[in-house]
NUMI-817409 format. One record per atom (N, C-alpha, C): x negated, y, z. Coordinates in steps of 0.1 Angstrom, whole numbers, plus 5000, padded with zeros to 4 digits. Layout:
<atoms>
XYZ/...
</atoms>
This chain:
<atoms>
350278654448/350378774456/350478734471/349678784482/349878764492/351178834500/352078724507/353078784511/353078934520/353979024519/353879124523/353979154540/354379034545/354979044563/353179034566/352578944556/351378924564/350279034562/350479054554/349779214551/349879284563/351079324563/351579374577/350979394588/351179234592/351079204606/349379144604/348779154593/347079194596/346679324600/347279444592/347279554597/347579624612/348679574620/348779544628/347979474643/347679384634/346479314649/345079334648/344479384633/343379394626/342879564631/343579624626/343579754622/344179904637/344879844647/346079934654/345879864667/346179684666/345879694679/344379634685/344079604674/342379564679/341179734680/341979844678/341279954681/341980034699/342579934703/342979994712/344580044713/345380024708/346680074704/347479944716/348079944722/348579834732/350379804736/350779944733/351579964736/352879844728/353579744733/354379634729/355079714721/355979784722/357279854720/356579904699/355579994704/354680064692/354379944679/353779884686/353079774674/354579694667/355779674673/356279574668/357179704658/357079814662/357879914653/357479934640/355879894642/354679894628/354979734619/355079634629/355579544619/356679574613/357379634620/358979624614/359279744599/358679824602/358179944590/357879914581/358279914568/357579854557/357280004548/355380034551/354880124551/354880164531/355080044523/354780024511/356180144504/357180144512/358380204508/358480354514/357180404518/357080514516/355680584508/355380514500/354280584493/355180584476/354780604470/354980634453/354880444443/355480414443/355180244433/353880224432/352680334421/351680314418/350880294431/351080314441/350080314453/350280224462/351280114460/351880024469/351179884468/350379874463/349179734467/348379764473/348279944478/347379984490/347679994505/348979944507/350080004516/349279964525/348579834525/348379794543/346379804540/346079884534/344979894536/344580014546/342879994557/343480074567/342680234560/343280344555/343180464551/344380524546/344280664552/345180774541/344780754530/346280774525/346780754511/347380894506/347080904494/348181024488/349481024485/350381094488/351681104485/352281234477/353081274475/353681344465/353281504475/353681584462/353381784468/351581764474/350781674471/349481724472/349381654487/350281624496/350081544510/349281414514/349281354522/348681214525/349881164537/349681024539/350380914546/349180884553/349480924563/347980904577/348380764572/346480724581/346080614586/346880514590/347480424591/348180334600/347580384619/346580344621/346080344630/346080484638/346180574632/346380714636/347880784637/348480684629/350080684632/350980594646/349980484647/349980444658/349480484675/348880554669/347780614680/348480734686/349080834680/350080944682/350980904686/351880784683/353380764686/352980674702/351780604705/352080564716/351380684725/350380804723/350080884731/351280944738/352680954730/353681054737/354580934745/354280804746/354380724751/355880744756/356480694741/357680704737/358480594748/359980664750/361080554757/362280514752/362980424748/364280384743/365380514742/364980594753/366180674754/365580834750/364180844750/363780944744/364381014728/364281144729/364581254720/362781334714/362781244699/361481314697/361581404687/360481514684/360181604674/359381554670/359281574654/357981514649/357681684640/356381714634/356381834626/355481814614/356081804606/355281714593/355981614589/356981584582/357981474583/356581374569/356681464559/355781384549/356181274542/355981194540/356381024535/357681024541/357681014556/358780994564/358380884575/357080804567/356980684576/356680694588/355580804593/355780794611/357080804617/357980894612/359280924617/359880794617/359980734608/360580584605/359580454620/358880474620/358180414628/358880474645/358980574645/359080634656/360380634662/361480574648/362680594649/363080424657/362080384655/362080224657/362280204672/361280324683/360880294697/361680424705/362780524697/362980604705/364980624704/365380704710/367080744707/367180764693/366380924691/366680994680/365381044675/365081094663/364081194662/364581274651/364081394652/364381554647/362981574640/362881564627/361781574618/361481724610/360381784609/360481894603/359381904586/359881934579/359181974567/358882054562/358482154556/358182264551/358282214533/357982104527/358282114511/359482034510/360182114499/361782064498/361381914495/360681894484/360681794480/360381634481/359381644500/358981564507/360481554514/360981644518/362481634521/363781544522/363881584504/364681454496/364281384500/363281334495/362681224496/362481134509/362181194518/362681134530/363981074532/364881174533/366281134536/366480994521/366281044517/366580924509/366080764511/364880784515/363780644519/364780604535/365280714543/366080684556/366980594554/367980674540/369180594539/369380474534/368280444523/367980294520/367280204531/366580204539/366380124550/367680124562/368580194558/369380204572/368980264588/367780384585/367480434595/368180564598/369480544609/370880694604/370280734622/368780704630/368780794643/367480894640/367580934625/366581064620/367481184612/367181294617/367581404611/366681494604/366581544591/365381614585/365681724581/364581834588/365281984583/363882034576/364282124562/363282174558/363082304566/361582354570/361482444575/359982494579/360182584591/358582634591/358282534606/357582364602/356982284618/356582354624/355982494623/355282564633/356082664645/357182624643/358482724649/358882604657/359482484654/359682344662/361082374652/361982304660/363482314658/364282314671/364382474678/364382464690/366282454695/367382424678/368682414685/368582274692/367582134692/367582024697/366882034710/366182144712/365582094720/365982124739/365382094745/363982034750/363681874746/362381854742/362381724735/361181654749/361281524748/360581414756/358981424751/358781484736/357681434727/357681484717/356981524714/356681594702/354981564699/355181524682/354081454675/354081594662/352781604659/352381724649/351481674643/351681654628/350981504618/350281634611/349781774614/348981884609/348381994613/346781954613/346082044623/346682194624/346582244636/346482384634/345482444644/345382624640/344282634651/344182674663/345982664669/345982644687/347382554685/347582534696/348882484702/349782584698/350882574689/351882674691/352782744704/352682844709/353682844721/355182794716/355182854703/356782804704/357182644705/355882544702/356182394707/356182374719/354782454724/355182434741/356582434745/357082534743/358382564750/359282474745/359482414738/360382334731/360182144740/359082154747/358882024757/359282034770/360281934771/360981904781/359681874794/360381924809/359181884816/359281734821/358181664820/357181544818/356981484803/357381634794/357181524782/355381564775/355081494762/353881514759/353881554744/352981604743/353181674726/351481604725/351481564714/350281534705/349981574691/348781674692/348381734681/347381794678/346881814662/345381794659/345081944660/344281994663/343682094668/342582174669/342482254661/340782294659/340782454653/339382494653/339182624648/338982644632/338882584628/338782534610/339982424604/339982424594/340782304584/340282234583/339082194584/338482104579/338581984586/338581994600/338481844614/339281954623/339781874633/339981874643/340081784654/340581804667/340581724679/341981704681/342681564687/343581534686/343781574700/344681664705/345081694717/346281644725/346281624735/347581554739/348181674753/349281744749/349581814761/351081764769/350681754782/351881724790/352081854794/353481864799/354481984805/354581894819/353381964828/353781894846/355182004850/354582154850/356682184852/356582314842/357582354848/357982484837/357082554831/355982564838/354882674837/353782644834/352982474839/351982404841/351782344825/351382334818/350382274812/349382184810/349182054811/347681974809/347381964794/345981964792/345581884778/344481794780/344481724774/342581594773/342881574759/341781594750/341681534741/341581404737/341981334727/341981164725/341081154715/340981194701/339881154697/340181284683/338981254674/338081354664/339181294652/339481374640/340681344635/341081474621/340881474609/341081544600/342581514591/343481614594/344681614591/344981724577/346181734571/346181884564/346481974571/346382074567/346282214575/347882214583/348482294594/349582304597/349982464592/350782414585/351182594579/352482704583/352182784583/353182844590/353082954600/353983054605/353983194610/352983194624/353183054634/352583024645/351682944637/350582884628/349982884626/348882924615/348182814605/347582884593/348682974585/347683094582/348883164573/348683064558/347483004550/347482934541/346982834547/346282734530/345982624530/344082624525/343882714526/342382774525/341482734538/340482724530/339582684544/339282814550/338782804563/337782914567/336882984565/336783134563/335783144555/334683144565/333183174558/332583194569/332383284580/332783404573/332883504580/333983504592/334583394594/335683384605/335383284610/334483194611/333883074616/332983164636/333483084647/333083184653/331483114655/329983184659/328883104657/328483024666/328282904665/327382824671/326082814677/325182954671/323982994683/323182854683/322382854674/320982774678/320082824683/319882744698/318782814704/317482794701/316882914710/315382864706/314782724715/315582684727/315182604731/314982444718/316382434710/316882344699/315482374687/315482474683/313982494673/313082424677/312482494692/311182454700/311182304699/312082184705/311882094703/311582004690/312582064681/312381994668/310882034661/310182164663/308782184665/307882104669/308081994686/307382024690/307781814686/308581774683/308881654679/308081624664/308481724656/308081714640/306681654642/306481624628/305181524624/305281624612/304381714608/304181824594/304181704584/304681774574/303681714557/303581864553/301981814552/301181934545/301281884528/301181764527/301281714512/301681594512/302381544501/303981384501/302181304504/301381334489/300181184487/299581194498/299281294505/298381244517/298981234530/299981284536/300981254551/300381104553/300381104564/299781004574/300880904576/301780804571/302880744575/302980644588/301680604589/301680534600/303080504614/303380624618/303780634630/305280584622/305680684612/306980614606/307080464603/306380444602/305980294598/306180164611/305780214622/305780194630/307180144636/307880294634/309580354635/310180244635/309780214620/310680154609/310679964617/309179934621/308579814627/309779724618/310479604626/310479474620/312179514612/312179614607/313779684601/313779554585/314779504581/315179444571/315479504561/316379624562/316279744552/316079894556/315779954548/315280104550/316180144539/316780224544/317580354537/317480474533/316580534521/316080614522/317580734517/317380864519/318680944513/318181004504/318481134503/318581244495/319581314497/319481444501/320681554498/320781654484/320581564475/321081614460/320181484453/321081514440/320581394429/319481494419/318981594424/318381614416/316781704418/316781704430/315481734439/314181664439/313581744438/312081634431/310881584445/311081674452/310481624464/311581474473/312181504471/313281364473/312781244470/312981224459/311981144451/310481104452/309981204455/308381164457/307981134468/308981194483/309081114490/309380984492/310480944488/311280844489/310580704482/309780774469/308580674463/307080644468/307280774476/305780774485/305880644500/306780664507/307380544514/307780404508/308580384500/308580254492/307280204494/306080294481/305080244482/304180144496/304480214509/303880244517/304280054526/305980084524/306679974528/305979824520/306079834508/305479754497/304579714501/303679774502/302079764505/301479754518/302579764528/301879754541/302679674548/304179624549/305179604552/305479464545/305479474530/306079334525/307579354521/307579454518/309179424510/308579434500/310279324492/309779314479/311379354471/312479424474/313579474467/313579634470/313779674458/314179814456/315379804452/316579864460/317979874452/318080024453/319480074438/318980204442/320480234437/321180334440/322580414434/322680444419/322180344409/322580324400/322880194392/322980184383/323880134373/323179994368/323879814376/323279764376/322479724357/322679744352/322379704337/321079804329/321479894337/320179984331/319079944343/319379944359/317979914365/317879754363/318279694354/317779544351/316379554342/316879724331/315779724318/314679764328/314279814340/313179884342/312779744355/313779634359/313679514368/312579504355/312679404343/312179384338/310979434335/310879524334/309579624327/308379594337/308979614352/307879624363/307379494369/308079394364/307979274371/307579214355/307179254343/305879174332/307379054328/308279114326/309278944323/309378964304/309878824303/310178874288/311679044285/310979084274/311779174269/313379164272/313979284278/315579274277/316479284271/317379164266/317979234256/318479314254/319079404260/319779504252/318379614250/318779714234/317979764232/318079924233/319079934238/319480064241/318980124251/318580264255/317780334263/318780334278/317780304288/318480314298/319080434303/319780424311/320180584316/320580664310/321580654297/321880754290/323480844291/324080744300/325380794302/324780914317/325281024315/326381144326/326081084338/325181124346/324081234349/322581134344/322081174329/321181134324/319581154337/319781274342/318481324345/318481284361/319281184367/319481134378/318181014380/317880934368/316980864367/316380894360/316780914346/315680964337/314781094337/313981094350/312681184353/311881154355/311181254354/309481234356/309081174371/309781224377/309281164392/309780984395/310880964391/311280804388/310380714378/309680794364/308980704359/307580744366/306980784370/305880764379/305480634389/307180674396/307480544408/307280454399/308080404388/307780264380/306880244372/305780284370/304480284366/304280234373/304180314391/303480214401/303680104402/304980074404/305379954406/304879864394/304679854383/304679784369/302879744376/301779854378/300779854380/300779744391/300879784401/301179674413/301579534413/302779514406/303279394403/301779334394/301379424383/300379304377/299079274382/299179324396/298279224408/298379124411/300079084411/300378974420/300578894414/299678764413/299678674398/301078564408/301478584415/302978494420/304278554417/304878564407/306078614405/307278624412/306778514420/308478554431/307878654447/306378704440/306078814452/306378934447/306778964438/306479074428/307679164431/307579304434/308979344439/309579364426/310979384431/312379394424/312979504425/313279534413/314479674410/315279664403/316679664414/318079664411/318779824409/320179824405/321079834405/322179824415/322679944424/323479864433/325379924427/325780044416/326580124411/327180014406/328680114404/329379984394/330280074382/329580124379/330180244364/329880124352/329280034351/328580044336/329679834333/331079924333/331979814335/331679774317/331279824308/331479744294/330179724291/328879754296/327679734294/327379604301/328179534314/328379434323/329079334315/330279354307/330779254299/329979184288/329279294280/328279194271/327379124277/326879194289/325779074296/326278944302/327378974305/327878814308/328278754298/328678774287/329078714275/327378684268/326678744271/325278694264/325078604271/325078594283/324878504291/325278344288/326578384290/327178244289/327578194274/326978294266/327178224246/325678104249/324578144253/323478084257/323877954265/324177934278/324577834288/325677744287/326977844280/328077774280/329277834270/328977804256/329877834247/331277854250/331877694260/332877754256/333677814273/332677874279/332877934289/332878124282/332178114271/332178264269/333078214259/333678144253/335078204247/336078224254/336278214265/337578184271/337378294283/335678394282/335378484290/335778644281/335778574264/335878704256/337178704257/338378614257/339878614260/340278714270/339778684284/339778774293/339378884297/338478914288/337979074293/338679144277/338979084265/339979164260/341179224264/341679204274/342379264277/341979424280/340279454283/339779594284/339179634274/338979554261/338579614252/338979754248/340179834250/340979914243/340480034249/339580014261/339480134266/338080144270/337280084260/335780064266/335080214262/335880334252/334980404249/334980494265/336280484272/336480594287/337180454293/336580364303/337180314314/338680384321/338080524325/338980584335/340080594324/340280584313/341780614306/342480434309/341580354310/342780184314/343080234329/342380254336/343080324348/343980434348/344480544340/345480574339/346480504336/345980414325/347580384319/347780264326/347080184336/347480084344/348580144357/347980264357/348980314370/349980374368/350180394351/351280464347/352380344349/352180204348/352680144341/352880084332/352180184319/352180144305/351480064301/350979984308/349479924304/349879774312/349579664313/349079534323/348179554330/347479554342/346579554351/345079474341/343979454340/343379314340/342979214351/343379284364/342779274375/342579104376/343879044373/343578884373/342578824363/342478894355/341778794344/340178804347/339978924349/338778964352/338378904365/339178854378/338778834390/338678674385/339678604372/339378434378/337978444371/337578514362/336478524350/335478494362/335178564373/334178564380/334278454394/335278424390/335578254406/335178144391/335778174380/334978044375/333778044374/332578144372/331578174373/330678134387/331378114396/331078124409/331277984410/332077924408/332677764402/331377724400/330677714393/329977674386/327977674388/328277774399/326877854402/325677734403/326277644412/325177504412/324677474404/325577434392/325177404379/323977514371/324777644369/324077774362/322777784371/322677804381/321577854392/320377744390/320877644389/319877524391/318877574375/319377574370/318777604353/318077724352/318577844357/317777974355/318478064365/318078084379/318478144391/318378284388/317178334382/317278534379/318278504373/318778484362/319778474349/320978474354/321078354362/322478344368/322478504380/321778504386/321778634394/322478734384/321778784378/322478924368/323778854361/323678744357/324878724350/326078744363/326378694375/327178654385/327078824392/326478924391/326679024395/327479114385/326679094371/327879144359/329279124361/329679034363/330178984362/331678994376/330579004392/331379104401/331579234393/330679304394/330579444391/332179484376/332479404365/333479414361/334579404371/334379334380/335679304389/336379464395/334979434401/335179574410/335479694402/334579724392/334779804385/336279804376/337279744375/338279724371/339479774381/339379734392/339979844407/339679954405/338179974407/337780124410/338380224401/338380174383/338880264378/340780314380/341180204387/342680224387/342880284402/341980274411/341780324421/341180444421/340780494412/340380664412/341580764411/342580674408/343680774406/344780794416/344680654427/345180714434/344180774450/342880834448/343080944459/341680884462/340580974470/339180954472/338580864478/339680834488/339080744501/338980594495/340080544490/340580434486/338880414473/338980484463/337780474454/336780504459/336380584470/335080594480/334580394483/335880404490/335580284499/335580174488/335680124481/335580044469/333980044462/333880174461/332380164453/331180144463/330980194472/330380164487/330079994494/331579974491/331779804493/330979724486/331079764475/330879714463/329079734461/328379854466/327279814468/326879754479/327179724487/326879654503/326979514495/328179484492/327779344489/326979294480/326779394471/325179354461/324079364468/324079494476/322679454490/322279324495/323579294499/323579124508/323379044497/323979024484/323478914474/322178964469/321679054470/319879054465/319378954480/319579034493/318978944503/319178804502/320378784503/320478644498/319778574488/319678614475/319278564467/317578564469/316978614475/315378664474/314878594487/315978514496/315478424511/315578524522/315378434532/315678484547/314778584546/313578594545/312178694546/312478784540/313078854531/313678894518/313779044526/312979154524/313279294529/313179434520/314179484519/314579604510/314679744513/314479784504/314079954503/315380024494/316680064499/317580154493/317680284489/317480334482/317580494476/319080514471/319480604477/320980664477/321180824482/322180844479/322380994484/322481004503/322181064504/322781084521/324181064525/324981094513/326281044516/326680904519/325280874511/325880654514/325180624522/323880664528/322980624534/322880644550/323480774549/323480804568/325080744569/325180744579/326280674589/327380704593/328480654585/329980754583/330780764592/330180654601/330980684610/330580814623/329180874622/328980994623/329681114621/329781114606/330381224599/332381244601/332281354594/334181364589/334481254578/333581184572/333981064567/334980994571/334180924582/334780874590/337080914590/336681004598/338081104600/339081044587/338381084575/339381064565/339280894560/338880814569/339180644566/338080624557/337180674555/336080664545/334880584553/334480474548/333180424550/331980404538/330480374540/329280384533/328480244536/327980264529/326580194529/325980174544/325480304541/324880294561/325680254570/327180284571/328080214583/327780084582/328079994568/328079904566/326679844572/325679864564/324379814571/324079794585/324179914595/324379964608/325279824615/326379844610/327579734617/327079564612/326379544601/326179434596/324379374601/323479464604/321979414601/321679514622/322579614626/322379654638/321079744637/319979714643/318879794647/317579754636/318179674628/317079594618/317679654606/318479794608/318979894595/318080034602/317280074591/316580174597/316980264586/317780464586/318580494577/318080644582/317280674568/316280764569/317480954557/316881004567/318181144560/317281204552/317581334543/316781414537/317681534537/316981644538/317381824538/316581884535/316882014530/316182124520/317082254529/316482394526/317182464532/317382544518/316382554504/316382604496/315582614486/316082674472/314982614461/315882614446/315582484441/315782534425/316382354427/317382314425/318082194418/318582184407/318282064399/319182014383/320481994388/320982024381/322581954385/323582014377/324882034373/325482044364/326982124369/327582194369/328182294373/329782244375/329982164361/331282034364/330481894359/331781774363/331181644354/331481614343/330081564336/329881574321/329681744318/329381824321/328481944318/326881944314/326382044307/324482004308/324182074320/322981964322/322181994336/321882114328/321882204342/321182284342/320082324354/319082414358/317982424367/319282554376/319482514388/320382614398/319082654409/319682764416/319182794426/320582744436/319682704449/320182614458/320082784467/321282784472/321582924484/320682884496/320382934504/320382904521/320882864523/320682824532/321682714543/322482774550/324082714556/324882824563/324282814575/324982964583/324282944596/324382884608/325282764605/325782704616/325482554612/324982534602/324782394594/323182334598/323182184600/321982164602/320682224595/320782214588/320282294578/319482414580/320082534581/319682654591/318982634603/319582534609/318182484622/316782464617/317182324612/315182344606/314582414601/315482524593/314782614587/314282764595/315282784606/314682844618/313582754629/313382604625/311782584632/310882644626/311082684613/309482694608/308682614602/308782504602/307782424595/308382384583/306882394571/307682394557/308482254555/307682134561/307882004557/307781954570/308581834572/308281754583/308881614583/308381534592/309181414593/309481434612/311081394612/311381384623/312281274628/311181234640/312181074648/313281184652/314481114650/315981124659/316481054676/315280964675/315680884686/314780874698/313480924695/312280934705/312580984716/313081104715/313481124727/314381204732/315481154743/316781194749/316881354747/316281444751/316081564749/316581634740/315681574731/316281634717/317281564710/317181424713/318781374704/319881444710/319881464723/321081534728/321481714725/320381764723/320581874714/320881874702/320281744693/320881804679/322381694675/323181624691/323981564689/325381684687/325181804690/326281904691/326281894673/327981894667/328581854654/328081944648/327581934636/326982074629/327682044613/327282154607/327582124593/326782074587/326481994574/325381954569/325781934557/324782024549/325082024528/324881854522/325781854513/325381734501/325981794488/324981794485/324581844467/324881744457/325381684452/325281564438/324781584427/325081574419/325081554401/325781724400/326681764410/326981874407/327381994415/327182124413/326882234423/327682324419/328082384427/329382484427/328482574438/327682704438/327382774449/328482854449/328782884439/330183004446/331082944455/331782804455/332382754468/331682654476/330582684477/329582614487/330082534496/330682644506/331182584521/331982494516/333282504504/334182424502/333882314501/332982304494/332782194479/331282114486/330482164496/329582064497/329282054517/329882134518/329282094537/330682004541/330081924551/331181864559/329981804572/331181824584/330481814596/329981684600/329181674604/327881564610/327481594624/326981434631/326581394641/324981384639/323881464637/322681434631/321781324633/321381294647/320881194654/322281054654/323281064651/323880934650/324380904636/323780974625/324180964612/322880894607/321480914614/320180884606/319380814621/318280814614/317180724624/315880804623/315980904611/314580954605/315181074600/314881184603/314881304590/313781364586/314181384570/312981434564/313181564555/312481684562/313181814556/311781834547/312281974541/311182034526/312382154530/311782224537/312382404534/312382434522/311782444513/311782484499/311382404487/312882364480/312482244468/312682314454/311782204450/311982214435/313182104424/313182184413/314282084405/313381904402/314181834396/313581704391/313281764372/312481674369/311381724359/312581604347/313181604343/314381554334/313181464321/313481374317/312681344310/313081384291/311981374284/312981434271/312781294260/313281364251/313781254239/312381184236/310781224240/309781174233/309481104244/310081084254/309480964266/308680834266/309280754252/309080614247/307680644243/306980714234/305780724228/304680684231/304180614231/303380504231/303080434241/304080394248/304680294256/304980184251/304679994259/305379894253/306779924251/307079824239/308879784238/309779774248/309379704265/309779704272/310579844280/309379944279/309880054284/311180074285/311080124295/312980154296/313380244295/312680344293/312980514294/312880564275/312380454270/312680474255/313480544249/313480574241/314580654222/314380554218/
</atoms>
């Protein structure tokens, strides 16, 4: 186990002060905080990772970085008197109690309360006081305070905090017209009467509740959202920019193509998993890249074991063994459609042009769900290469046997407690594998490839499931990871020249640090790419304004065929559908004019595997930077569902087929 000071003090010089946080006094208050002793046991090997975490009554334990960031804005003094409003964990207060006299903490749930005071009294922190109450009122028998810190958006400055700030002191707090984001505001008191604010930076907190502010914890509806007003100047341009598709097979790609020039990967999106023009775009470009371009990897947001059966199929290799139909686990009709077996026909067609097998493109897998379908492949593997490497590989992944019919139940009961982790056995399983690669690689390089990604992918997939439980960001950021680095091991493995074509949702593909992603400590694919490959990541978006999607109402429900609403009226969305044109491709970056119009934050839909129209706004918009999220947009005002494939698919297809019964 890596010692816990250094955790720390990575977080610290990695995370707080390498973002700009400088302040001496601040940072050493962060080493001295031991952040692990205010989250819940089961969450405490996450302590020094940099994201909100969940904590008890439904809350979160900000960012490190954002905890740092507020405590040196009020630019705290030895002899200062601070308010904090949100006590929570306790840990900013605990931090804060490190660089100031006293601090006066306010909570509104009894039970983050206790809990506080308690976490105070066992570290020996006796210059905090904790009152339960409404943070939106302050606690004005202490005050005038030097500083006051508000860890919960609301949608103004409260007067009653104003007044509670001593003059020259500074209040910092998140602030906005919705729950959803806000701006981190920093207000100084120059004298009795005077006022300054400047905002510091973009920042998604929980709602701040209470009489001076939210009356609940509901989002905004729309009808109280005030409007944004797209002009006609913003239409006119994206008009007058657009490149039409009159039809996917004939559009002229050229100029995209051009876009794209010497990019290493292309990122294609989708805003739903079940859109069929998505798809036929996204196959119509591959093609185009393939054939005119020279890539030769397709990676795609599924499940490396099943796109190994259709690797095979397209690329003429011997038969795979497993004989099971691919794609049959929840959400079946994600791959298994009509418009995906088309795309691999072509590709199968194509490939048996190329009498050189290492020109022949490739289709991967980049997901990491198919954690017991990954175990037999490595154990097939290595019964073949290395007997007694697969006995001593079946030793160690017994320990997950017990829960191979549902994964996510060894992740419960690892975080209950009740359970042993496997995390070690499974991670040496794949360093001895790695041990060894020289040896394995030299003998049969595809082989060892899938075997040595199986074989990650259990890794990963062994976190992820114990990491879904504690909270979105943490399992966001893990499975994302987790395809990035299989990105780079296909590149790697296929040579320096080696150029790929990704298919993913828009959520992995455009650029998180764009979005409210970001905000909540969440990163993707596209960040990843973007920060790792620069201008030679080219990261193409998709939008619909309306139509008919597959998709499934909860998870593990039957698809069903939905109608997709309109677009809201303030959401990217609604813009291109007030240009007018049914179909289009549009550069983001051509020219200043228009990126600077459609850089004002907008809303923008993502649809999955599953659709909720009745809470629409809730459940699928979140705000976006359009031109800094993508490189390329590709709208379809009006879509259709994906064509689901049925039980008779195999029929007189070779054995190979992958889409088999």
């Amino acid at each position: 186990m890596t010692d816990v000071n250094v955790l720390r003090e990575h977080m610290v010089r990695y995370q707080v002060a390498a973002r700009g946080v400088t302040d001496a006094g601040v940072l050493d208050a962060m080493r001295q905080v031991p952040r692990e002793a205010f989250m819940p046991e089961e969450l405490q090997e996450f302590a020094y990772e940099d994201t909100p975490l969940p904590i008890e009554e439904g809350q979160t334990i900000s960012q490190p970085y954002i905890v740092a960031l507020m405590i040196a804005a009020v630019e705290p003094r030895p002899d200062a008197r601070v308010l904090e409003i949100g006590t929570g964990s306790g840990y900013a207060a605990a931090v804060l109690s490190r660089v100031t006299a006293h601090v006066y903490t306010v909570e509104r749930h009894s039970a983050l309360v206790e809990l506080a005071r308690q976490r105070f009294q066992a570290l020996g922190y006796r210059n905090i006081d904790v009152l339960h109450g409404d943070g939106s009122l302050g606690w004005p028998q202490h005050a005038p305070y030097d500083g006051i810190i508000v860890t919960a958006g609301g949608p103004h400055v409260p007067r009653q905090l104003r007044d509670q700030l001593a003059v020259g002191g500074r209040m910092v707090i998140p602030v906005g017209p919705e729950q959803r984001s806000q701006q981190l505001v920093r207000v100084t008191r120059v004298t009795r009467d005077r006022f300054d604010e400047e905002e510091l930076a973009a920042v998604r907190f929980v709602p701040l509740v209470g009489a001076a502010a939210w009356e609940d914890t509901g989002l905004v509806t729309a009808a109280a959202r005030p409007s944004s007003g797209i002009g006609r100047a913003t239409t006119a341009l994206v008009r007058e920019r657009a490149e039409a598709i009159a039809d996917i097979e004939d559009v002229k790609l050229g100029p995209l193509l051009d876009r794209i020039g010497a990019s290493r990967v292309v990122l294609l999106g989708e805003a739903s998993h079940g859109t069929s023009e998505f798809y036929r775009m996204r196959a119509r470009i591959t093609r185009e890249l393939v054939e005119r371009r020279g890539f030769t990897v397709v990676a795609v947001e599924a499940d490396w074991p099943d796109a190994a059966r259709i690797n095979h199929y397209v690329r003429h290799d011997p038969p795979h063994p497993e004989r099971d139909p691919a794609f049959a686990r929840f959400p079946t009709w994600m791959w298994r459609n009509l418009e995906v077996h088309e795309f691999v026909e072509w590709l199968r067609w194509r490939n048996g042009e190329v009498s050189d097998p290492a020109r022949r493109v490739a289709f991967y897998g980049l997901d990491l769900y198919s954690l017991f379908t990954s175990i037999a492949a490595v154990l097939r593997y290595l019964d073949d290469v290395d007997p007694d490497a697969a006995a001593l590989a079946r030793r160690r992944y017994a320990c997950l046997t017990p829960w191979e019919r549902d994964p996510a139940v060894y992740g419960r009961a690892a975080l209950s407690g009740r359970y042993r982790t496997c995390e070690a056995a499974v991670t040496r399983m794949l360093h001895d594998m790695m041990a060894r690669r020289l040896d394995y690689a030299a003998r049969d390089g595809e082989r060892f490839l899938d075997a040595t990604q199986n074989a990650r992918l259990v890794a990963d997939a062994e976190r992820y499931y114990r990491a879904m439980y504690y909270g979105q960001v943490t399992s966001w950021n893990l499975r994302d990871r987790h395809m990035f680095d299989t990105l780079e091991a296909l590149l790697a493995f296929h040579g320096p020249d080696a150029r790929a074509v990704v298919w993913a949702h828009n959520s992995h593909i455009g650029n998180a640090g764009a979005t409210e992603m970001s905000v909540r400590g969440e990163f993707n694919i596209g960040q990843l790419c973007r920060q790792s490959f620069g201008s030679g990541a080219f990261l193409v978006g998709f939008g619909t304004d309306h139509g008919t999607v597959a998709a499934a109402h909860d998870w593990g429900a039957p698809m069903e065929i939905m109608d997709v609403r309109p677009a809201h009226p303030e959401s990217y969305e609604r813009l291109f559908h007030e240009a007018g044109i049914p179909a289009l491709l549009l550069p983001l970056h051509a020219r200043a004019e228009l990126r600077d119009e459609l850089a004002l934050p907008r809303l923008e839909r993502a649809i999955g595997v599953v659709y909720r129209p009745d809470t629409e706004l809730q459940s699928h918009y979140f705000q976006a930077v359009l031109p800094a999220q993508f490189d390329e947009y590709v709208w379809f005002d009006r879509t259709t569902a994906v064509r689901a494939l049925g039980a008779d698919a195999g029929q007189g297809m070779p054995d190979t087929y992958p889409f088999g019964v």
